[in-house]
C-alpha positions in Angstrom: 33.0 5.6 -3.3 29.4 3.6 -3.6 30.2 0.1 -5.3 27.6 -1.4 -8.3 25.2 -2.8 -6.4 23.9 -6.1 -9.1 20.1 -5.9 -8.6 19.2 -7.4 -12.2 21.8 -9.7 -13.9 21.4 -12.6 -10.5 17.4 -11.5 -9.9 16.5 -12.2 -13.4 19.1 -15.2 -13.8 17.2 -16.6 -10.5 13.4 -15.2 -11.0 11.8 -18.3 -10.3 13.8 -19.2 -6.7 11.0 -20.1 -4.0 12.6 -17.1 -1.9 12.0 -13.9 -4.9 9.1 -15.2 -5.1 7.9 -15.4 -1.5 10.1 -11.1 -1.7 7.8 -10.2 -4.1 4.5 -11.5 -3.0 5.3 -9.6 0.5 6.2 -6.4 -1.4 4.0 -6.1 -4.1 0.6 -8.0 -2.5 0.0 -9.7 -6.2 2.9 -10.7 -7.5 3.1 -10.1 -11.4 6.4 -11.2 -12.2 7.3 -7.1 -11.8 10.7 -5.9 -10.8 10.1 -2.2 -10.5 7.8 0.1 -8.2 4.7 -0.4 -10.0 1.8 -2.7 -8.3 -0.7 -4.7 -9.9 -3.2 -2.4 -9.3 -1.2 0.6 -10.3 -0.4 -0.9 -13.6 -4.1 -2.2 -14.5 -4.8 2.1 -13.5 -2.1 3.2 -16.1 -3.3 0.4 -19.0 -6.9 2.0 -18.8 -5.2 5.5 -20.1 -4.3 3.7 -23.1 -6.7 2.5 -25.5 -6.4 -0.8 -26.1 -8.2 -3.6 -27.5 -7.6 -7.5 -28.8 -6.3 -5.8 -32.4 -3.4 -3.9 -30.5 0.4 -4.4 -30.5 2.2 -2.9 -27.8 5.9 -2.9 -27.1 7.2 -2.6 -23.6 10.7 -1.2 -23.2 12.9 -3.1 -20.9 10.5 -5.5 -20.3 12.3 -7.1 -17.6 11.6 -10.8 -16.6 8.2 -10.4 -19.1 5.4 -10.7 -16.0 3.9 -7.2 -16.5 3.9 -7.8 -20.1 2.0 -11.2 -19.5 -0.1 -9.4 -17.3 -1.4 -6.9 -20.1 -1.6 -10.0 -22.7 -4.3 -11.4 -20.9 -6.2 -8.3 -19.5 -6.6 -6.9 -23.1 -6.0 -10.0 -25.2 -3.8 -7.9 -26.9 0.0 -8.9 -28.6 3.0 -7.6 -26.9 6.6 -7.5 -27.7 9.0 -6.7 -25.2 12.8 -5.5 -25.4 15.6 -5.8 -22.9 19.0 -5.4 -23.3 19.8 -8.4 -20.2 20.1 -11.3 -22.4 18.8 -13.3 -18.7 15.8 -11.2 -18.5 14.7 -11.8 -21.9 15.4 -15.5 -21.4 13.5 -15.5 -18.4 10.4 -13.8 -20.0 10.4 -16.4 -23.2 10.4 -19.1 -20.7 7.1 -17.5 -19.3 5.5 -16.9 -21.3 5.8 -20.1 -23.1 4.8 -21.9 -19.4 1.3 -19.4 -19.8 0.9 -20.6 -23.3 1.4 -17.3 -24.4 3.9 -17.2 -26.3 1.7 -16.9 -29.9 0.9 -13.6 -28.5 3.8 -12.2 -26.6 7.3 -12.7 -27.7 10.8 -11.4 -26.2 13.9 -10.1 -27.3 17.3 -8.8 -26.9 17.4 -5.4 -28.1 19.3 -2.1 -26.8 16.6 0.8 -26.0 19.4 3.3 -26.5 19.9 2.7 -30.1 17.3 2.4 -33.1 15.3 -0.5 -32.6 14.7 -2.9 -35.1 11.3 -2.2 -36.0 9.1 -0.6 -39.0 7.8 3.2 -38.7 4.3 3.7 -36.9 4.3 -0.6 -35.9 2.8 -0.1 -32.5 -0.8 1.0 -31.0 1.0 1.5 -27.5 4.3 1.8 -25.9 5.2 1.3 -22.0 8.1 2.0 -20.0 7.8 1.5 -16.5 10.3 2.9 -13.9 13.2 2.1 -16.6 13.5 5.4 -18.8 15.7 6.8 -16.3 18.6 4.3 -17.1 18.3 5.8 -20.9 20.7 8.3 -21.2 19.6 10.6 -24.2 15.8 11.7 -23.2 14.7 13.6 -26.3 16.5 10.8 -28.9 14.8 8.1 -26.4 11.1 10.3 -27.2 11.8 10.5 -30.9 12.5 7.0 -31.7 8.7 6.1 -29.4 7.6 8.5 -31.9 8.8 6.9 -35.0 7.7 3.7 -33.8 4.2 4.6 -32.7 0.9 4.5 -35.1 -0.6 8.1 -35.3 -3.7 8.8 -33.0 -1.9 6.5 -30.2 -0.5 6.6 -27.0 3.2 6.0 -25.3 2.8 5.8 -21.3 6.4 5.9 -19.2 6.6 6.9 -15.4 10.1 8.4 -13.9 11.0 7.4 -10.4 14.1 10.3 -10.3 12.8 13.5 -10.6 14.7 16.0 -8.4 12.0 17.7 -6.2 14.3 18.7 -3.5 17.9 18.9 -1.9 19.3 15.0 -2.2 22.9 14.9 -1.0 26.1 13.3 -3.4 26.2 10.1 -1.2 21.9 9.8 -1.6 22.4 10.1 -5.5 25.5 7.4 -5.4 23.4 4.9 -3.4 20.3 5.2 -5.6 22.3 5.0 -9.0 24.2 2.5 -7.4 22.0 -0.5 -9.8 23.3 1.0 -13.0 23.4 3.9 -15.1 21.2 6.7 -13.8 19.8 10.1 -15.5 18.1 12.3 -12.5 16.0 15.3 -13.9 14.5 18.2 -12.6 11.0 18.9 -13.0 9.1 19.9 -16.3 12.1 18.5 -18.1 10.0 15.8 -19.6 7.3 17.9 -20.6 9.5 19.5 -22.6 11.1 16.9 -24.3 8.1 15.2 -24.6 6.4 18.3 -26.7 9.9 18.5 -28.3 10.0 14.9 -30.0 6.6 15.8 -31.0 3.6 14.2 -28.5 1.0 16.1 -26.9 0.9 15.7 -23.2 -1.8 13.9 -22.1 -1.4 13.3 -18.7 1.0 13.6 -15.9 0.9 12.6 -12.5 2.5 12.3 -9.1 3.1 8.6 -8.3 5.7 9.0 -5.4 3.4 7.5 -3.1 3.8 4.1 -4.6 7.6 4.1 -5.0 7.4 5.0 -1.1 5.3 1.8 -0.3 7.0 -0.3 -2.4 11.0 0.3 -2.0 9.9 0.2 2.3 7.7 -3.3 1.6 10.7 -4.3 -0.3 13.8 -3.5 2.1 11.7 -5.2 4.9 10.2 -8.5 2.6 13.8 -9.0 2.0 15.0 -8.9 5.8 12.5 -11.4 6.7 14.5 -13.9 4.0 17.7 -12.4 4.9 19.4 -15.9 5.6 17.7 -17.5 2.5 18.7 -14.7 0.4 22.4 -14.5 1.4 22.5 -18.3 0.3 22.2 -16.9 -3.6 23.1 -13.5 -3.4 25.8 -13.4 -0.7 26.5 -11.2 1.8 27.9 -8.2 0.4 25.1 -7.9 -2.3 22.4 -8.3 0.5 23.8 -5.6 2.3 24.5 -3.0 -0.8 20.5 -3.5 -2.0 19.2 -3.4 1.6 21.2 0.1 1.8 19.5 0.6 -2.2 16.2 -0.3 -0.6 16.5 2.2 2.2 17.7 5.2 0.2 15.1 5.0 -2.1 12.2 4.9 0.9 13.4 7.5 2.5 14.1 9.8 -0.6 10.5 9.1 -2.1 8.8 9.1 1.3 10.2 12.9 1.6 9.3 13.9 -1.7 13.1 14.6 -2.8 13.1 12.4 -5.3 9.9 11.9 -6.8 8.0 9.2 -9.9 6.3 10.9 -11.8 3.9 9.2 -14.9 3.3 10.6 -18.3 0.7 9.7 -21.0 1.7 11.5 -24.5 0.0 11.0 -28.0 1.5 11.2 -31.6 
């Protein structure tokens, strides 16, 4: 049996160690503050689908450590809240974003995406979810709370990294849902829920290729600190994510399981 592998409660409670940092600069080229598959470049791509401007409030779901979300507040000069269940994450983020003196424009806070969020009807001109929707477990109740929360006219952008698009094995699926909680779907399953909670599909795309680069940058930045990272992590944990780390390359670079982006508008 495939033991929890921790890849968010110790990274996020240790974002700011010299050696993450050094991880993610080699994996991601500019580092963000991003703990997901999604470059800098990749993200800047999927914020021009949305329509955003200095007037808009967008709410990221599981924000993570807060750098994407930073990243977008000073692109579009826009606000930005960002919920995340991991009480370190959203500790993390605060402290961030307070460092960037942003913090009158971007604020963080513990909230569970699986549940109604604490927020008025139609609050938001934008809502992101990058590589995270796949740890929801209810798809359609996931869409139709988005929908409740988003203004009419606007736009909600997610991307899924595990789509089944071909024959993965029991052992391949236990490794890469080894992190946490995992919902794999075949294809056109989101299109459907998405028209079911009540979007119109704007866009979908095929952003494997990224998830390829990325998890193999990441496996091999982490090698190269492998005695530096043992220090905080340990053994046993560098080993399990190094196995993550491999999985995931090899399943995306085949096209088994792929990340898929969608753009939908209420």
């Amino acid at each position: 049996m495939t033991q929890r592998v921790d890849l968010y409660d110790s990274t996020y409670g240790q974002f700011t160690e010299q050696v993450l940092a050094a991880v993610r600069a080699e994996t991601f080229g500019e580092d963000i503050g991003q703990n997901s598959w999604i470059t800098a470049d990749e993200f800047d791509t999927f914020l021009s689908w949305l329509p955003l401007s200095s007037s808009s409030h967008v709410l990221e779901i599981a924000c993570g450590s807060g750098g994407p979300a930073l990243h977008l507040a000073r692109k579009h000069k826009c606000r930005v809240t960002g919920v995340d269940i991991n009480d370190s994450a959203v500790a993390t983020a605060t402290q961030a974003a307070r460092a960037a003196g942003l913090d009158s424009n971007v604020r963080f806070q513990i909230a569970d995406a699986n549940k109604h969020l604490p927020f008025d009807d139609e609050t938001f001109d934008a809502i992101l979810c990058i590589d995270s929707i796949n740890h929801l477990p209810s798809r359609f109740a996931t869409l139709r709370e988005w929908y409740r929360l988003l203004k009419r006219g606007r736009r909600i952008l997610f991307t899924d990294p595990v789509i089944i698009t071909g024959p993965v094995s029991n052992e391949e699926l236990a490794v890469r849902s080894s992190i946490g909680y995992f919902l794999f779907l075949p294809p056109e399953t989101n299109e459907r829920f998405i028209f079911d909670a009540g979007f119109r599909l704007v866009r979908q795309q095929d952003v494997t290729a990224n998830a390829a680069i990325v998890s193999g940058r990441w496996r091999e930045a982490r090698y190269s600190h492998r005695a530096d990272l043992i220090k905080i992590e340990g053994e046993e944990r560098f080993e399990g994510l190094q196995k993550f780390f491999s999985v995931v390359h090899r399943l995306a670079s085949e096209r088994r399981l792929s990340r898929y982006v969608y753009v939908a508008e209420k």
